[in-house]
C-alpha positions as MATLAB code, in Angstrom:
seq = 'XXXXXXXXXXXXXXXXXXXXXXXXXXXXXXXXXXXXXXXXXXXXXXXXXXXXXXXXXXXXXXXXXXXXXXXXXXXXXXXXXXXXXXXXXXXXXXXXXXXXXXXXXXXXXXXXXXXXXXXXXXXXXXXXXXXXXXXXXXXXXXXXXXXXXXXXXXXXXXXXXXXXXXXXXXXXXXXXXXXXXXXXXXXXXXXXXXXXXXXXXXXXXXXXXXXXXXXXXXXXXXXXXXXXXXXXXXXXXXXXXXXXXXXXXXXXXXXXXXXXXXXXXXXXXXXXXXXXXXXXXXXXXXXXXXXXXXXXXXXXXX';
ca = [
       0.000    0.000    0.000;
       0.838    3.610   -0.803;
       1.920    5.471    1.946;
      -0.102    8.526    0.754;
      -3.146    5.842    0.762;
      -5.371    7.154    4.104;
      -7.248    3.752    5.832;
     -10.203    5.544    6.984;
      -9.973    2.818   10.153;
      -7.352    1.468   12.244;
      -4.380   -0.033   10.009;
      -0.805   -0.533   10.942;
       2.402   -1.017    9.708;
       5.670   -2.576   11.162;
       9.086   -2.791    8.690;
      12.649   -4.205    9.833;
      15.268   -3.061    7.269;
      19.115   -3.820    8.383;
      22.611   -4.715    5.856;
      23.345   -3.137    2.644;
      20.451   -0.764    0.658;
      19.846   -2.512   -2.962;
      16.596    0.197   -3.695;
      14.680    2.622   -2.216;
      12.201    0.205   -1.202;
      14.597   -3.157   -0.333;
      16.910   -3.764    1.927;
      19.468   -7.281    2.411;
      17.257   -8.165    6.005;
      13.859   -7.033    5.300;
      10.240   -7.313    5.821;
       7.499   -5.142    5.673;
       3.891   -6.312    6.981;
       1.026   -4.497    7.143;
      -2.191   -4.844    8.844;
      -5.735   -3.530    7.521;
      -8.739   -4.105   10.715;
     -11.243   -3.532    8.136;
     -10.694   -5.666    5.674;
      -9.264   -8.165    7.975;
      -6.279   -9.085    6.446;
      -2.185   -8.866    6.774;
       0.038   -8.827    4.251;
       3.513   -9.636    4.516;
       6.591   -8.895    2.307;
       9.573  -11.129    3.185;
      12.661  -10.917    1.906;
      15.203  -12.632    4.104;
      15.916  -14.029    7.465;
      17.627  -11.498    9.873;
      19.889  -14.493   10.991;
      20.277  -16.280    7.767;
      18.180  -19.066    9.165;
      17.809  -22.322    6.564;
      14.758  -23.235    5.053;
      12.377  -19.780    5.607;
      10.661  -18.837    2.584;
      11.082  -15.845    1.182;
       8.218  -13.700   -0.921;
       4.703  -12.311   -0.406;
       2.367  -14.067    2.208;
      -1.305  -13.378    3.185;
      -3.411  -14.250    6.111;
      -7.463  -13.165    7.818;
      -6.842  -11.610   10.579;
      -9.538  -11.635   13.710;
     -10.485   -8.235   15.203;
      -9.299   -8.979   18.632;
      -5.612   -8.988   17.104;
      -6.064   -5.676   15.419;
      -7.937   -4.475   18.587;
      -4.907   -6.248   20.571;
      -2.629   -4.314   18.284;
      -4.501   -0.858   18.587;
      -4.139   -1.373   22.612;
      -0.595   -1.994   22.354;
       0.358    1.582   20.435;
      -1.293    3.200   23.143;
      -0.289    1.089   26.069;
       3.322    1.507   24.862;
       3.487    4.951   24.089;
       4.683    4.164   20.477;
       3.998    7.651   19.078;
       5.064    9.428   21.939;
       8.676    8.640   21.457;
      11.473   10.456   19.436;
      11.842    9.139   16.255;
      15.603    8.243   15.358;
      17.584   10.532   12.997;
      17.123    9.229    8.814;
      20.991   10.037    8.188;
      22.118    7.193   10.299;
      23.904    4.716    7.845;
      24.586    1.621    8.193;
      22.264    1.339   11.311;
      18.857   -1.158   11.177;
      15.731    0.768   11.081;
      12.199   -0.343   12.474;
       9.515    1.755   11.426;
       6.448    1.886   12.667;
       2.949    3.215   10.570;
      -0.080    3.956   12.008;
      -3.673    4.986   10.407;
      -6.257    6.408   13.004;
      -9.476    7.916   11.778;
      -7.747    8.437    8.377;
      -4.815   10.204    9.890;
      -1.014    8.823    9.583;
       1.671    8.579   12.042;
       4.707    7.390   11.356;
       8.021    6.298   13.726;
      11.515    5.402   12.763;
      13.362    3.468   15.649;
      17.440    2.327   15.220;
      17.807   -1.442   16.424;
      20.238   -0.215   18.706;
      18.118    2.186   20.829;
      17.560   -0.169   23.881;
      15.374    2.490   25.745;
      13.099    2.371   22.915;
      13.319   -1.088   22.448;
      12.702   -1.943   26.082;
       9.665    0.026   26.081;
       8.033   -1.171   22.822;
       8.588   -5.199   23.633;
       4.931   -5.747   24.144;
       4.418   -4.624   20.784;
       7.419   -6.151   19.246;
       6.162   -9.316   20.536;
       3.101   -8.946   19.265;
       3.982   -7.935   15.987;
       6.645  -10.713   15.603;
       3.869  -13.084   16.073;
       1.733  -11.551   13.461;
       4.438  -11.860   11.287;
       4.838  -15.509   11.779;
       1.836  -16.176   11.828;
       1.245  -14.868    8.416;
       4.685  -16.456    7.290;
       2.689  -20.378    7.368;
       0.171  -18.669    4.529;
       2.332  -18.020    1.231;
       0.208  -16.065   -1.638;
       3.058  -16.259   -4.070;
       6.667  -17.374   -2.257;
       9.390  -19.814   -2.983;
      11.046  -22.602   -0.188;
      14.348  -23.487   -1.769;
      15.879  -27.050   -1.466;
      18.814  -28.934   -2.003;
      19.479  -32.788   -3.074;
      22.835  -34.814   -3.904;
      23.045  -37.588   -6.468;
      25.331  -40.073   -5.983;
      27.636  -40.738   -9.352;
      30.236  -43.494  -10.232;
      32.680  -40.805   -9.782;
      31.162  -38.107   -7.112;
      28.413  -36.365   -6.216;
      26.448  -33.448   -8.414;
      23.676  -31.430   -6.292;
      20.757  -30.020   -7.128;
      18.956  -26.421   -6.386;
      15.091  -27.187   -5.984;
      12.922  -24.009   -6.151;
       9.223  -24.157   -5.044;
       6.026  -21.739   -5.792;
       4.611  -22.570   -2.699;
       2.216  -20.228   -2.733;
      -1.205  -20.111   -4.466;
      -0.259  -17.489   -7.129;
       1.808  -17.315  -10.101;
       5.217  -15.489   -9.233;
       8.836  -14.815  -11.151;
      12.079  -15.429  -10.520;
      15.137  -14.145  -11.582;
      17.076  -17.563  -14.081;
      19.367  -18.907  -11.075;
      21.386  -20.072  -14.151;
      22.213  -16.517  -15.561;
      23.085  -15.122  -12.035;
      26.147  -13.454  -12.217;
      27.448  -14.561   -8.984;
      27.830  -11.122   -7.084;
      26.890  -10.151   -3.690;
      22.811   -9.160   -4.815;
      22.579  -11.755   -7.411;
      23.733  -15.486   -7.152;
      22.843  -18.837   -7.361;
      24.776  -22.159   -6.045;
      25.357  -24.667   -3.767;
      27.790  -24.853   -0.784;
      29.525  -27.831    0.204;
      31.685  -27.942    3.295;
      33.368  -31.045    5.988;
      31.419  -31.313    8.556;
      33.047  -32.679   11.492;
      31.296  -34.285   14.473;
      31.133  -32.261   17.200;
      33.818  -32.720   20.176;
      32.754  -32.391   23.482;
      34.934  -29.384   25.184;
      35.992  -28.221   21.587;
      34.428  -24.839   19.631;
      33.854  -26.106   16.098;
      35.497  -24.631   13.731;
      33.304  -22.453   11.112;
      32.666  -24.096    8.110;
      35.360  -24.138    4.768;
      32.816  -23.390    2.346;
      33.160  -24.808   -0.945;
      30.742  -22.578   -3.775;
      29.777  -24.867   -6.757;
      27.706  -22.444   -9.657;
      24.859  -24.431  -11.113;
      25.516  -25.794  -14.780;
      23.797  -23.746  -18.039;
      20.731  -25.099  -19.038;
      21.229  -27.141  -22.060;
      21.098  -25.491  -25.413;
      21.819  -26.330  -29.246;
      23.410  -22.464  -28.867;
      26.910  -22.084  -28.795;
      28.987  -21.178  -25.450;
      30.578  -17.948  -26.566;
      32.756  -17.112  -23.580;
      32.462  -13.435  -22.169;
      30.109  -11.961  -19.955;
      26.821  -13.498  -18.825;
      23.393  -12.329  -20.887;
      21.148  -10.216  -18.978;
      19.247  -12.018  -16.438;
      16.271  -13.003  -17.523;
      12.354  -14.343  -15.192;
      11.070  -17.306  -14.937;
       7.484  -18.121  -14.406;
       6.517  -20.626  -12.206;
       2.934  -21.661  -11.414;
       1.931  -22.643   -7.721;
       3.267  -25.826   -6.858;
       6.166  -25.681   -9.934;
       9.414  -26.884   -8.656;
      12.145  -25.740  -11.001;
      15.944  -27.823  -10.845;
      19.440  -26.459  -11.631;
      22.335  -28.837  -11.256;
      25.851  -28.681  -10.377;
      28.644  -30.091  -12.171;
      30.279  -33.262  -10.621;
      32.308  -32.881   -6.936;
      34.947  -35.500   -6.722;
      34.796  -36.370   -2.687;
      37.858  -36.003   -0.486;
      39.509  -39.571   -0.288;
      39.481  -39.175    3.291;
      35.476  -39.399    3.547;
      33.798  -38.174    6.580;
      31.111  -35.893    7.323;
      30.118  -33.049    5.235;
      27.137  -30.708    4.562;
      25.838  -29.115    1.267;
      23.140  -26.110    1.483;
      21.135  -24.151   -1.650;
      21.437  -20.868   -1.212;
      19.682  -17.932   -3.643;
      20.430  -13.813   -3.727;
      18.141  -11.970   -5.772;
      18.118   -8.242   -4.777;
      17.437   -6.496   -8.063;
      14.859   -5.268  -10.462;
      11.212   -4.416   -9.877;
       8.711   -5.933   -7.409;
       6.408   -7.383  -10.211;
       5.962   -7.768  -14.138;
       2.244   -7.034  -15.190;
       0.965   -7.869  -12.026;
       2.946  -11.027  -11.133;
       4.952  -10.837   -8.061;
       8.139  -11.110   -8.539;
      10.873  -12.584   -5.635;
      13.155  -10.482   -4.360;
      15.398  -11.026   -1.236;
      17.657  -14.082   -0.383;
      16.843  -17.447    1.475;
      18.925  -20.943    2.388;
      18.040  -24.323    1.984;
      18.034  -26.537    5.195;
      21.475  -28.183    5.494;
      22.012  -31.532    3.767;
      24.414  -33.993    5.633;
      25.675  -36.643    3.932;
      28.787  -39.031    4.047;
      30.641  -39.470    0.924;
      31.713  -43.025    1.402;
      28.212  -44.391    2.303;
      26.162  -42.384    0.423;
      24.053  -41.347    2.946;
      21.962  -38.264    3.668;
      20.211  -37.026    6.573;
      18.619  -33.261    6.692;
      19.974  -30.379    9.064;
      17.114  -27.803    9.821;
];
């Protein structure tokens, strides 16, 4: 919704933005949810875990909502003195923001909080907690989001993996081609594969030795011209449409052991939709996949 749209009821608005700015209106951790008491309804834009957490989906999610939670809500802005307190300074780089919208009557309020302001904090946590429910709450109802996956194949020589995108949603929705990603910090595509050591009692693990494998070109009676990447280009996928990218073959350590491949997706540019299909913006992580090279076995990390 517009913010120079005026709900002539109660309607609210909560936003976490935090890491680099890709556009005015996306942020690397970001979601945006908003609330409407008349019509009943929240909406949620989600574009990535704050903590990088595997297996969250990531895109634009939906759910009724009962009048004593917008009621609830209403209570809590008052109760907490939300727009009583300062707002933070805009000019504060670098900083996360929570911002805070609120429609009374058909006026609109509006409060910009840094993540780091604990006396702020501290008072609002009845309404964070609140909120934060809302918003996963509305999270389990996906109108037109992706869950992203990963799978190994065994080969006589090694192992190739496998990116597994999902609609799960109920509505038609683009991606950017993982295939045509060009691999930088807003816009990639691939799997990770690292050892994976069993944990020792007494003993911080050491963080993972990532291992990035890019997914393989579709194929194509083209020719590979080498030089640049084409521009990126959507793909359409209907609710329920899985869509695969593959890996070339990893060759396995002769030592064996332990070790743990994830899917992981970056997609932080171009517009919000095409001709009214949503489009996914925003990054997400594929549950962990452990497996041990030398029994070909797998067992899944969440």
């Amino acid at each position: 919704m517009s913010d120079s749209t005026q709900p002539q009821g109660f309607a609210f608005r909560y936003c976490s933005r935090g890491g680099q700015t890709f556009a005015a209106d996306l942020s690397e951790y970001h979601f945006d949810l908003y609330l409407d008491a008349a019509a009943g309804s929240a909406v949620l834009d989600f574009y990535r875990s704050s903590a990088d957490q595997p297996a969250v989906p990531i895109g634009l999610f939906s759910t009724s909502v009962e009048n004593s939670t917008a009621l609830r809500l209403q209570e809590l802005v008052e109760q907490t003195g939300l727009l009583s307190l300062p707002a933070a300074p805009h000019d504060d780089l670098g900083v996360s923001l929570i911002n805070f919208d609120v429609w009374l009557g058909g006026e609109g309020m509006r409060r910009i909080f840094h993540a780091e302001d604990m006396n702020a904090l501290e008072q609002l946590e009845p309404l964070f907690e609140a909120c934060d429910s809302l918003v996963a709450e509305t999270l389990q109802t996906p109108w037109a989001a992706i869950r992203l996956d990963v799978a190994e194949v065994a080969e006589a020589d090694g192992y190739h993996f496998e990116m597994v995108i999902e609609n799960i949603g109920n509505h038609p929705l683009l991606i950017a081609d993982p295939t045509a990603l060009p691999g930088t910090f807003e816009q990639a595509a691939f799997i990770q594969v690292a050892s994976y050591p069993q944990a020792e009692s007494g003993i911080t693990a050491l963080p993972l030795n990532w291992e990035r494998l890019p997914l393989l070109p579709p194929p194509s009676s083209s020719p590979v011209v080498a030089g640049p990447k084409p521009p990126v280009c959507d793909l359409r996928l209907n609710p329920a449409e899985r869509w695969r990218g593959s890996t070339a073959t990893w060759k396995a350590p002769q030592d064996g052991g332990r070790y743990l491949a994830q899917a992981v997706f970056l997609s932080y540019l171009g517009g919000a939709d095409v001709e009214g299909t949503y489009r996914i913006r925003g990054g997400t992580f594929s549950r962990g996949l452990e497996f041990y090279p030398e029994l070909g076995a797998e067992a899944s990390i969440q």
